[in-house]
N, C-alpha and C positions, 0 to 999 in steps of 0.2 A: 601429610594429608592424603589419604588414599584416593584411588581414583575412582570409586564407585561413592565415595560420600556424597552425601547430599544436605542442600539448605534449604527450608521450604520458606517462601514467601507468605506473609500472614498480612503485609498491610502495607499498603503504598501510595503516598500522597505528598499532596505542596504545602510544605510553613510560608505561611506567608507575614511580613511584619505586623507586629500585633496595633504599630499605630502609622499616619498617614509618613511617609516619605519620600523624597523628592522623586519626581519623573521628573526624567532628561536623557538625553544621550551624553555617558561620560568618556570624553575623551581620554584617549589611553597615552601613554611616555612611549618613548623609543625602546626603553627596559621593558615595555609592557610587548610591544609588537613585535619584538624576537622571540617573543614564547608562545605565540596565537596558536602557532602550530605543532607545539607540543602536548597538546591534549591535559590529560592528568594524572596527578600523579596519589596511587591507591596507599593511604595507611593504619593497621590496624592496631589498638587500643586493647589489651585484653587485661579483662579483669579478674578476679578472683569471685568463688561465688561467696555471699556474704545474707547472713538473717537479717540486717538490718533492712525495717518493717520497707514498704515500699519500692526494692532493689530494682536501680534501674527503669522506676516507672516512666510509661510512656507518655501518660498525659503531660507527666510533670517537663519531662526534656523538651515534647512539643511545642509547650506554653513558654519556656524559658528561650528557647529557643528562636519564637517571635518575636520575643522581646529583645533579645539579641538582633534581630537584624533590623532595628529598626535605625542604631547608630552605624552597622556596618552593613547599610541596606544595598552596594552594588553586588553583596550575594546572592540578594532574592532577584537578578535581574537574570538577563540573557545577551550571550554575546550576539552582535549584531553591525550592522554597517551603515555607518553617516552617511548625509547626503553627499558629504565629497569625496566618498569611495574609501575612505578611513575606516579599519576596524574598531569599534567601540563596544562601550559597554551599554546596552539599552536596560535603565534601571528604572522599570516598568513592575517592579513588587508583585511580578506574579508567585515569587516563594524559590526557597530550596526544595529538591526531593528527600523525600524522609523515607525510609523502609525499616518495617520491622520482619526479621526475620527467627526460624529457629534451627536447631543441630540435633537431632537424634543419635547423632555419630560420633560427637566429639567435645571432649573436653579441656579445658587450661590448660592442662600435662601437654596435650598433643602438639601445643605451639610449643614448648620447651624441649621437647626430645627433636626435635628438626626448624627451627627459627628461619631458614633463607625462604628469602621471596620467593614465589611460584607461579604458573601459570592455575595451580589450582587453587590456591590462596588465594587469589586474585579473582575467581572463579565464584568462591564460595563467600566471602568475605569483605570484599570490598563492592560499593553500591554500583549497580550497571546502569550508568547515565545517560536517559533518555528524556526527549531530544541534546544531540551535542550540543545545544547554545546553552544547557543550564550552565553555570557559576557554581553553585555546590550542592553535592549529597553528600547524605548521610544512610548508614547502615545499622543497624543496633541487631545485633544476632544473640540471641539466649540460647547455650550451650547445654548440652543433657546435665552437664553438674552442676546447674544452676550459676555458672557463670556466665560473662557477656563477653562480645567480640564486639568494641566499637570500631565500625569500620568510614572513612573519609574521602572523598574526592573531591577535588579543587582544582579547578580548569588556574593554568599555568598565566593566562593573560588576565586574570585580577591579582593574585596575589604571590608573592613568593613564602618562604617559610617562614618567616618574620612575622608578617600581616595574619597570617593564614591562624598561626596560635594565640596571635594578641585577640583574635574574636571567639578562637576556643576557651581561653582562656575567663575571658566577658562573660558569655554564654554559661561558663559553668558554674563561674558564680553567682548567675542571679536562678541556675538551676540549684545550690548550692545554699545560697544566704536568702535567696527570697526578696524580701522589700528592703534588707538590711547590704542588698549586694550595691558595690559603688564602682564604678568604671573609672580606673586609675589612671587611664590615658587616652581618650575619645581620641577616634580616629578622626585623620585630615584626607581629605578624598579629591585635595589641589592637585593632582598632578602635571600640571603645566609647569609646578616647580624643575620639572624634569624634563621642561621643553627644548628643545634643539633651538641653538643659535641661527639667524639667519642675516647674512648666509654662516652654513656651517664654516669650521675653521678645524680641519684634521689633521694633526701633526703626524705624518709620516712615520716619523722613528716611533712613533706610538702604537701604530697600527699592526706589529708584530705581538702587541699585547694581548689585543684582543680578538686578532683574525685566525677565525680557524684554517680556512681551506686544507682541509682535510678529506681523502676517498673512503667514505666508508667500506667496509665488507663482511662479507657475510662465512661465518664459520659453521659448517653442515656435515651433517652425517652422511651415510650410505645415501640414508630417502633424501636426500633436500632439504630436511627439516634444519634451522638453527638454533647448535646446541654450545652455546658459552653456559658453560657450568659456574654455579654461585656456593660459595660456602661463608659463615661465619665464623671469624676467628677473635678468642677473646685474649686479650692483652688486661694479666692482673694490676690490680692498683700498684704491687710494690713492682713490677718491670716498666710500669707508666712512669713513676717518680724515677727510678732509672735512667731509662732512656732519656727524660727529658733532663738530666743530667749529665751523662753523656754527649747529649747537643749541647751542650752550653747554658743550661736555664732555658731550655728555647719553648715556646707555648704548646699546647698537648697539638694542638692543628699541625705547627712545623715540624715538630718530634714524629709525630706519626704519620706525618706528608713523606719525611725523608726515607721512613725504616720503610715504608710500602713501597715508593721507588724505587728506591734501591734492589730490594727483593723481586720486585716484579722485572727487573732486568736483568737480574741474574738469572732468573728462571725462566724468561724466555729466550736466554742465551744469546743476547743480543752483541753485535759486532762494537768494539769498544769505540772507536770510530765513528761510529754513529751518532746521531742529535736523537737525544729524547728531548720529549718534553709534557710539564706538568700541570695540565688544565684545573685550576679551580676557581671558587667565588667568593666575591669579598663585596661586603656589606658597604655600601658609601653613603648612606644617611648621616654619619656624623664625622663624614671625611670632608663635604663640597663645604665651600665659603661663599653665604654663611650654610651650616648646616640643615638638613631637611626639617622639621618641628617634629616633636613626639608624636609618634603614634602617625607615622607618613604609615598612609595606607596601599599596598601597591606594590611592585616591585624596587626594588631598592638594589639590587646585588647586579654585579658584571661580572661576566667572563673573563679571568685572565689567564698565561701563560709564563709557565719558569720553565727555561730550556738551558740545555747542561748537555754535553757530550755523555757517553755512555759510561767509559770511564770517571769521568770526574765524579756521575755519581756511586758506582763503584769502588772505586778506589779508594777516594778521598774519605776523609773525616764523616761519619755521619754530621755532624755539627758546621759543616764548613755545607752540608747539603739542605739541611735545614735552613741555615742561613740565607742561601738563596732561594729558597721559599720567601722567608720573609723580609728578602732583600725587593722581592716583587710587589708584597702588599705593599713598602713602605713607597716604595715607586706612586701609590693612588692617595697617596696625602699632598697631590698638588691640585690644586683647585681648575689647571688649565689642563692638566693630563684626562680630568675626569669629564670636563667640560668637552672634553675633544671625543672622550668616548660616545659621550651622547649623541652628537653629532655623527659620528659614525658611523652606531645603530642604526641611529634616525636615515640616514644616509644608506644601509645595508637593505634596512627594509624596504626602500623606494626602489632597488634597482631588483631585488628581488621577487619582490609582489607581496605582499602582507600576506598571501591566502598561498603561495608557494610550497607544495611540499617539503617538510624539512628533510635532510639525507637521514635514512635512518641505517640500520646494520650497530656492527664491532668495530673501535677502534683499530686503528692500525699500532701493528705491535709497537711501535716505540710511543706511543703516548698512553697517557693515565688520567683519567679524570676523576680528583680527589671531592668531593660533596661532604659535608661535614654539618650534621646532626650534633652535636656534642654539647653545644650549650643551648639548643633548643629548649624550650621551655614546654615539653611536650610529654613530658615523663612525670610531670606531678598534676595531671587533670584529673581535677578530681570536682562532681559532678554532686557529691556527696556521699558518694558511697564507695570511696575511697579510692587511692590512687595506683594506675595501671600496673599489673603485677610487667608487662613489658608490651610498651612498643617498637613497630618496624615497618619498615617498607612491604608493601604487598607484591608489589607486580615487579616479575624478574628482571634483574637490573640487565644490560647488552657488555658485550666484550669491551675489559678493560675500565668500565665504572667500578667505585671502589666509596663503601659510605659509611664514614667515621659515627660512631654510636655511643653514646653512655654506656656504661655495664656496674652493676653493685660494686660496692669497697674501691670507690675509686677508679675505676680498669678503663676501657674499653673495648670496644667492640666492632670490628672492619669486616664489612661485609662488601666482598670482591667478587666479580665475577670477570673470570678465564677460561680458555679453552681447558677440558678438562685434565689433559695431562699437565698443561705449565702451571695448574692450580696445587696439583700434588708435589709439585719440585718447590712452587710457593711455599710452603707449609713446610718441606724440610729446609729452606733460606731462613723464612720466617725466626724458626725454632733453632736454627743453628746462631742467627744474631742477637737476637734475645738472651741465649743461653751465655753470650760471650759477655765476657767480665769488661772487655775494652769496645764493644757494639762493635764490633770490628769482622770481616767475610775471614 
């Protein structure tokens, strides 16, 4: 995306639900108020242009649109604070923001000759949310070639990735099928299912799973400016069955959890000695006893930790590194481990202050925080006029994030972002393990 391009704004307004829906203040989970202050996160949808009569119409998305939020109506609210100094959701149906935009400068092609997120992507393409209490926008940009850029933002304290496509998903097909569209799984908007114990009860030996304490930092140029460089690396369908062979049969997450570790410590030349360790999220809706109901609307997902000496994962087997990947998930199929999480949150966020700056910057080089898109349900939206030639994250990911992606024929897609020399020694680790007949350095 150059930097003199431009998107001109043509139209900017609130959906608001098309029929009446509850006002209230809805109380948020413990999973909800560690994310209050992570803002949002931008993603863009792009489509191909298409003669099919109507492409992309506005009225019609609008219209579908409020009807959509009338079952997943704490979209159209704003965040806001209960009388007991609690952050909540005030779902007050004043609407999402909606913007229609256009591109005189660019077309489909241009997101495929360079795909990583941007500060200009982000710029041009994803909706600029004003005031911060909204809940959601939306962006619709019409490109010179007659194709669209749908672009998304969803404030981090209603929904995670799960919730967030089960209402795209809603939405597009009553933009989609009309009178004949049917909602396969109403949302449940209980979240007190994910109420802290009182008193909480935190087992100790647990709290290495999910505590960060971590010092951010910041990685800068000459000026001051920070420059963690991002690039897209595609892994083909037949190196995916591969490697996950290789691991052992191990799932595409643990297979490509292990090969991106591994590589990112050998390329930042880490001391073998050393503890790494490996940040990711794991879905516990159908892990707690009993399990959350279909269609928990909300956050759902916890932060955990797989920590390994430098060497072990070096050295060792990919498949024996894998393994403990998914020696951690299995760790969250205890109903008191997860219980104790919650409590913990619940617990993290009181000593912190719910409204507390979060630390922001680059991780520190021994850790990696894996984020995993891969079976998102976000690749086949289709609105009716057909489905996204590709989605991605918009806004530049910080040092040491790293976000697993579908890619055609099977493959995927890792998009990492490093300082920019340990990215180019990435990419020859990457390409030397991959290329090995035993996944072996």
């Amino acid at each position: 995306m150059g930097s003199g391009s431009a998107v001109r704004v043509v139209e900017s307004c609130l959906v608001a639900p098309s029929d009446e829906t509850p006002r209230r203040g809805l109380w948020l989970s413990p999973l909800d108020l560690v994310l209050v202050n992570r803002g949002y996160t931008p993603l863009v949808h792009v489509y191909g242009a298409s003669d099919v009569a109507g492409f992309f119409d506005v009225a019609r998305l609008k219209e579908s649109m409020a009807k959509a939020l009338v079952p997943f109506y704490p979209l159209a609210g704003r965040l806001g604070v209960g009388s007991d100094g609690r952050v909540e959701i005030d779902c007050n149906a004043e609407g999402a923001l909606f913007v229609v935009a256009r591109s005189d400068d660019h077309t489909v092609e241009d997101f495929f000759s360079d795909p990583s997120p941007s500060p200009e992507l982000t710029k041009l393409f994803a909706p600029r949310v004003q005031p911060p209490s909204i809940m959601l926008a939306i962006q619709v940009t019409f490109l010179r070639c007659g194709g669209v850029v749908f672009g998304t933002a969803v404030h981090h304290a209603v929904v995670d990735g799960s919730s967030m496509f089960h209402f795209t998903r809603t939405w597009a097909s009553y933009c989609r099928d009309g009178e004949a569209a049917v909602v396969e799984v109403p949302p449940c908007h209980d979240r007190a299912l994910l109420r802290a114990r009182s008193p909480p009860v935190i087992h100790p030996e647990t709290v290495p799973m999910f505590s960060s304490n971590l010092t951010m930092h910041d990685c800068v140029d000459r000026s001051g400016k920070s420059v963690p460089a991002t690039e897209v690396f595609t892994i083909s369908g037949d190196q995916l069955r591969a490697l996950k062979r290789h691991c052992g049969g191990a799932s595409t997450f643990c297979a490509v959890s292990a090969l991106v570790w591994r590589c990112v410590c050998v390329a930042r030349g880490l001391d073998s000695d050393a503890t790494t360790r490996l940040k990711f999220r794991v879905d516990i809706r159908r892990r707690l006893t009993p399990p959350l109901p279909d269609g928990y609307f909300g956050n759902g997902v916890v932060n955990v930790f797989a920590t390994a000496s430098v060497k072990d994962v070096v050295s060792g087997t990919l498949a024996s590194v894998a393994f403990r990947v998914k020696a951690t998930t299995e760790r969250l199929n205890d109903d008191e481990v997860l219980r104790s999480a919650v409590d913990y949150f619940e617990t993290t966020a009181a000593e912190k202050g719910m409204r507390a700056a979060e630390d922001r910057g680059n991780l520190p080089e021994t850790e990696v925080r894996m984020n995993s898109w891969f079976h998102m349900p976000m690749y086949d939206t289709d609105f009716g006029w057909g489905k996204p030639r590709m989605t991605t994250r918009a806004e530049a990911v910080r040092g040491g994030w790293v976000y697993l992606l579908a890619a055609g024929g099977g493959g995927a897609r890792v998009l990492l972002s490093l300082e920019a020399a340990t990215l180019s020694k990435f990419d020859v680790v990457l390409r030397r393990v991959l290329a090995s007949e035993h996944a072996r350095l």
